[in-house]
C-alpha positions in Angstrom: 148.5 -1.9 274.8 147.5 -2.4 278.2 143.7 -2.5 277.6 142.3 -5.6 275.7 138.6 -3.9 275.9 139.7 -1.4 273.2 137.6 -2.7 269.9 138.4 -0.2 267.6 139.6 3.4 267.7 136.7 6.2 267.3 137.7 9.5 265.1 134.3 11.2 266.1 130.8 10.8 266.9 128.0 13.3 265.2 129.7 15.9 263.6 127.8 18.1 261.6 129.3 19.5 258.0 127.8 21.2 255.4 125.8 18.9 252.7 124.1 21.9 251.2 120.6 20.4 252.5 120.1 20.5 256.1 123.0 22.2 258.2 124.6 25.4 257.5 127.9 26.0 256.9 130.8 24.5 258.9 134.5 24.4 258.8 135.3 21.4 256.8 136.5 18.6 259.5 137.4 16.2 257.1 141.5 17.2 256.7 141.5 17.1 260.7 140.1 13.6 260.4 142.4 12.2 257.7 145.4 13.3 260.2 143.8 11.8 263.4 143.1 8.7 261.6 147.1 8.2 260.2 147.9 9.0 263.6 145.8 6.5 265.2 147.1 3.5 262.2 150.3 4.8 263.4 150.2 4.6 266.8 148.4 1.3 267.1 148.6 -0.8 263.9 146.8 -3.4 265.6 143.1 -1.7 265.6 141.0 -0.3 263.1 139.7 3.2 262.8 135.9 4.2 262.9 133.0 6.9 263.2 129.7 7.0 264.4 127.4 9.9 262.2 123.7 11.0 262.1 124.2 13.2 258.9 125.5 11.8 255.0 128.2 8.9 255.7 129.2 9.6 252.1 130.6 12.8 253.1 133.2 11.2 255.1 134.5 8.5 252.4 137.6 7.6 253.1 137.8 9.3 256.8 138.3 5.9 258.5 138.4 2.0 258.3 134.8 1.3 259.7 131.8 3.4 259.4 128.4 3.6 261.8 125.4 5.2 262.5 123.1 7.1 265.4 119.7 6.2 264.1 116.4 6.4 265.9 112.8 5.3 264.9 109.6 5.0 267.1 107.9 2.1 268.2 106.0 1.4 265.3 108.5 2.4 262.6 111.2 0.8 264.0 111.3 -2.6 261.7 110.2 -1.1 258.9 112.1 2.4 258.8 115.6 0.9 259.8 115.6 -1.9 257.6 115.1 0.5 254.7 117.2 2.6 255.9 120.2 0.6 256.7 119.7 -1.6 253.0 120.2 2.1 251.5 122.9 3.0 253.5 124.7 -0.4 252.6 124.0 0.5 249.4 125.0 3.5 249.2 128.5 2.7 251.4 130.4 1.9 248.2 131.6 -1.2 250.1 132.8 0.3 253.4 131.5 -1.8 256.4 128.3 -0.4 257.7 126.9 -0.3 261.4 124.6 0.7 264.0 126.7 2.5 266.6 123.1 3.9 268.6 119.5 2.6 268.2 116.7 2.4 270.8 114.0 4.4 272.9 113.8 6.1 276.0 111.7 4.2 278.5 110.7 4.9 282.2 109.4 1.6 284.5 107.3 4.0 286.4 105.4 5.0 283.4 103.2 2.6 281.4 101.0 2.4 278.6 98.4 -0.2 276.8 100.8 -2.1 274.0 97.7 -1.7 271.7 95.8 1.5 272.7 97.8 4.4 271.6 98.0 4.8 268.0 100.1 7.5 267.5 104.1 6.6 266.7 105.2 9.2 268.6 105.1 9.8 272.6 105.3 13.4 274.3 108.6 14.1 275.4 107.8 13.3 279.0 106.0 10.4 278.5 108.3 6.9 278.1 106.1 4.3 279.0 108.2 0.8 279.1 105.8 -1.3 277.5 106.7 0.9 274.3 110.1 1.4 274.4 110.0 -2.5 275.0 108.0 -2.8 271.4 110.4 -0.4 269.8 113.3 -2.9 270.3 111.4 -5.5 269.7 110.7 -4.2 265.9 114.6 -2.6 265.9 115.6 -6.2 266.3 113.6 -8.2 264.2 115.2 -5.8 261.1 118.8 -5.9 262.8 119.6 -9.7 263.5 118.4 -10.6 259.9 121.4 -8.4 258.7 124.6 -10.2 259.4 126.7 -7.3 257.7 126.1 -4.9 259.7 129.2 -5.4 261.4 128.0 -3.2 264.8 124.9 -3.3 266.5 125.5 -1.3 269.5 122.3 -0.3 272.1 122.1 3.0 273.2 121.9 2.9 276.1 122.5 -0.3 278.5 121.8 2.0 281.5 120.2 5.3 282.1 122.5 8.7 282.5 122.8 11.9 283.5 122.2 14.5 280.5 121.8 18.2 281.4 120.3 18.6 278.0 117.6 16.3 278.5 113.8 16.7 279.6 111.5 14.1 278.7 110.7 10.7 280.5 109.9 10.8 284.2 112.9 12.5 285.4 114.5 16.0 284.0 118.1 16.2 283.2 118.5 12.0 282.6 118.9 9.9 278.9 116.5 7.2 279.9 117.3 5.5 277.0 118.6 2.5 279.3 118.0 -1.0 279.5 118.5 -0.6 283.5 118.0 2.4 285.7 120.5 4.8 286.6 121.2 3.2 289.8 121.4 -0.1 288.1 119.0 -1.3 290.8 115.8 -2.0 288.3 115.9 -3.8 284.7 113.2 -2.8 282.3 111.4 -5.5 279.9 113.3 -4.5 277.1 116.4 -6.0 278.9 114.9 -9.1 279.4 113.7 -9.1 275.9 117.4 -9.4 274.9 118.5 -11.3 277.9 116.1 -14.1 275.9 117.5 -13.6 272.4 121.0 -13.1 272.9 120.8 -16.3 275.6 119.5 -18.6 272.7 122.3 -17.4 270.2 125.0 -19.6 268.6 127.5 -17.0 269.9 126.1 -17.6 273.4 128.1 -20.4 273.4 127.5 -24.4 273.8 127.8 -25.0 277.4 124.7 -25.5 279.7 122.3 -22.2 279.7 119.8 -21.9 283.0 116.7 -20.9 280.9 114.8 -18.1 282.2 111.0 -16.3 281.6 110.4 -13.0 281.9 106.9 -11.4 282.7 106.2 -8.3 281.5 104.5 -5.3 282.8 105.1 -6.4 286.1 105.1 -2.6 287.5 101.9 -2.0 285.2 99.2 -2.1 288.3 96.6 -0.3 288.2 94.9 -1.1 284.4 91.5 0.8 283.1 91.1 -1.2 279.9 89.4 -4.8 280.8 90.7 -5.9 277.3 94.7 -6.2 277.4 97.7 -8.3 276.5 99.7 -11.0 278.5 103.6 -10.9 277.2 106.5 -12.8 278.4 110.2 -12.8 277.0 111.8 -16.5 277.7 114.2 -19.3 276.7 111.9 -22.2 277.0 109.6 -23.2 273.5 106.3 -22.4 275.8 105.0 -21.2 278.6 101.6 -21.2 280.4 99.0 -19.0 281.6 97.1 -18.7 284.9 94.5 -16.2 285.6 92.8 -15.7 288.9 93.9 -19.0 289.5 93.0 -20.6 286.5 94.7 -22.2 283.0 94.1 -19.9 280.2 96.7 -21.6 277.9 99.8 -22.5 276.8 101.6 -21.3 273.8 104.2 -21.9 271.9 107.0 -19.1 272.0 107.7 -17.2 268.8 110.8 -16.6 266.5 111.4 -13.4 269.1 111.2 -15.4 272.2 107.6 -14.1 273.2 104.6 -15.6 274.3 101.5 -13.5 274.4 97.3 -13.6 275.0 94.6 -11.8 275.1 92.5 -11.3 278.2 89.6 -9.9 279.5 90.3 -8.6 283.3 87.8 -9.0 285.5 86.7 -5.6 287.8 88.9 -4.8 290.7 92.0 -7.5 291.7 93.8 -9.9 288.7 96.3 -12.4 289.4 98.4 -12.7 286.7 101.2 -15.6 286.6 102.8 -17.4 284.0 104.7 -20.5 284.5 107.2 -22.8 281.9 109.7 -25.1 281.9 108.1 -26.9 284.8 109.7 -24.7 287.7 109.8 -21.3 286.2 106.9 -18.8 287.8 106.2 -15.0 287.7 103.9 -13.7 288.6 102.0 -10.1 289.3 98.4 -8.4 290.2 97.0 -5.9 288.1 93.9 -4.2 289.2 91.4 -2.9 286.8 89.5 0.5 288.0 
């Protein structure tokens, strides 16, 4: 009673059982889990029960008050694959609330990638470049805030952790599925990305908001394609240009909060620097090989 943080009472998060498809045979949790959840109603009236799955929701009918679900796609799926998948799964619910307890991508600011030169959906495992797993929540989102009854929409992760299971991104042993690093010292575009949206929200509030702009690729030096893009996330309706000094343009940000071009860098050093709002700067230098 003494902690006010306490949303909702979890019976379990991905546990397998049999659905004669994919997973072999388990002990049937499902009279464990009616007990837990009259034992949570019962010892807190106040709350309502949920479950997070990655496997059939519709074998667990009944199991709680709330249901939710672990579901990944890559960057270029994202919009496309969850919003079908999440209009069947409300279908399919037989009216029981549905959610998104864990979406998002692993991403790494020391590793980076051309937003438009690799084609493929999928990364290798130790590859997380930020400019992608910056996409994939952009595309996650753009299905998610359109669907006001999903009554969770929960990131995985806001900051990276230690998983002894884990091998992939730039360091072994660590879920860099994180908005921010580890040591909470570095945020990663896709942070920003929300820091944008959510700041602009009715929810947000009605008192005064500082507006903000967000650069992107920042840490994304050293560049060997001459033809690239220019992205930043902020609050203001535009933001301007500058390259080596001089105006490209300015352009209106979209329905996401983004403003982008396309550039041509020139050989060797590129200032890069985007202003808005009349005070607002970043800036970086990207150098192409």
């Amino acid at each position: 009673m003494n902690h006010p943080s306490v949303m909702f009472w979890g019976l379990f998060n991905e546990l397998l059982i049999n659905d004669g498809k994919r997973f072999r045979q388990y002990d049937d949790p499902r009279p464990l889990l009616k007990e837990l959840n009259a034992t949570a109603h019962q010892t807190d009236p106040s709350r309502l029960t949920c479950f997070a799955t990655c496997v059939d929701h519709r074998e667990f009918f009944g199991i709680s008050d709330l249901m939710a679900w672990n579901k990944y796609f890559s960057w270029k799926s994202a919009e496309t694959n969850s919003a079908e998948f999440f209009d069947k799964a409300k279908a399919d619910a037989n009216g029981y609330p549905v959610g998104v307890s864990e979406y998002g991508s692993g991403g790494s600011p020391w590793q980076h990638g051309e937003p438009t030169m690799y084609k493929k959906d999928k990364f290798p495992s130790n590859y997380h470049p930020e400019e992608y797993q910056a996409i994939c929540h952009e595309n996650y989102w753009k299905a998610l805030a359109i669907r006001p009854w999903l009554w969770i929409k929960t990131i995985w992760q806001f900051s990276d952790m230690m998983s002894c299971i884990k091998n992939e991104g730039d360091t072994p042993g660590q879920n860099d599925k994180g908005l921010v690093t580890y040591n909470r010292e570095t945020k990663k575009d896709a942070y920003y990305f929300y820091k944008a949206n959510w700041s602009c929200m009715p929810e947000a509030g009605k008192g005064k908001k500082t507006p903000m702009l967000h650069l992107c690729s920042k840490r994304f030096k050293e560049r060997i394609h001459p033809e690239t893009e220019v992205k930043a996330y902020t609050t203001c309706k535009e933001a301007t240009l500058f390259v080596n000094g001089k105006k490209i343009s300015t352009q209106k940000a979209d329905s996401m909060h983004r403003v982008t071009w396309n550039i041509t860098l020139r050989k060797g050093s590129n200032s890069i620097r985007v202003t808005a709002n009349g005070g607002l700067q970043e800036e970086t230098l990207w150098v192409l090989k």
